[in-house]
N, C-alpha and C positions, 0 to 999 in steps of 0.2 A: 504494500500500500504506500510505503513511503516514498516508494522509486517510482510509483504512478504520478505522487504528486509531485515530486521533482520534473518529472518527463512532461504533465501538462506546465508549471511554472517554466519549464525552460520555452513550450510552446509559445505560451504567451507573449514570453519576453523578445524569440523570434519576431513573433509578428507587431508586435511593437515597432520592433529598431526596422523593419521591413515599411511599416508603414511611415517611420520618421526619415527611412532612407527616400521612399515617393515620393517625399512632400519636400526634400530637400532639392529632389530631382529637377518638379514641375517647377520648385525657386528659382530656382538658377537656369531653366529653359531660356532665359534670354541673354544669358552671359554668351559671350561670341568669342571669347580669349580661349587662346591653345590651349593652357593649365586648365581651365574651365572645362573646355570640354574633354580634357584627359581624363580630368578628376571624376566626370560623370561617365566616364566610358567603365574608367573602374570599377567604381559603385555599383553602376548596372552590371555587372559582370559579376562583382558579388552580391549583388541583390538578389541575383537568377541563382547562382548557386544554394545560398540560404534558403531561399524558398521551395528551392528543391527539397534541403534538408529538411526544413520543415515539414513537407509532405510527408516524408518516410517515416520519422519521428511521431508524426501523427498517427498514421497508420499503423505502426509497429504499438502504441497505445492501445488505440481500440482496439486491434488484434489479442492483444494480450488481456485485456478488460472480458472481452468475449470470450476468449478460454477458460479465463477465471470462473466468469457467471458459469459456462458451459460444465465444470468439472464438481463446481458448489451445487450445481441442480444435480449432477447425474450421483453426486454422494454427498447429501445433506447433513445425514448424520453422523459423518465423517468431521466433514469442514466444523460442526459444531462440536465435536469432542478436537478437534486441534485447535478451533479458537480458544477453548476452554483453559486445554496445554499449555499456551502461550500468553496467557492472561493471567495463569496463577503465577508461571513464572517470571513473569515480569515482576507482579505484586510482590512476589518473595523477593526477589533481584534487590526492589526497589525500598523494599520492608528495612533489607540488612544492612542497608547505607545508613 
């Protein structure tokens, strides 16, 4: 669970800098200098890549979200004797500190 929420918080943060990278883009659409348009050549260059990544990373989430669901329906009373596992042992963990 914790590596889902890292995996969707890095999503996020993707598509942030994705969308602060477009808007810096469409800014500077009218700068006409060499370095200006090198610097956007870049950016879109790495814009497309990250957004790539970000597809995969997405996908690889919900994939693994849906196995989950899929393995806690097909053994319910499994997943609920290992949550159980793992909830005392943290309490103890956390008891002895």
């Amino acid at each position: 669970m914790k590596a889902e929420a890292k995996s969707e918080k890095l999503i996020k943060d993707f598509k942030t800098l994705a969308h602060d990278a477009e808007a810096l883009l469409k800014a500077t659409a009218e700068d006409a200098s060499d370095h200006a348009r090198e610097v956007r050549a870049r950016l879109t260059g790495a814009w497309e890549t990250a957004r790539g990544s970000i597809e995969r990373v997405e996908a690889k989430v919900v994939a693994g979200a849906k196995a989950a669901d899929q393995t806690i329906r097909k053994h319910p009373y499994e997943s609920i004797g290992i949550a159980l596992g793992v909830g005392l042992l943290i309490g103890v963990l956390v008891r002895r500190k």
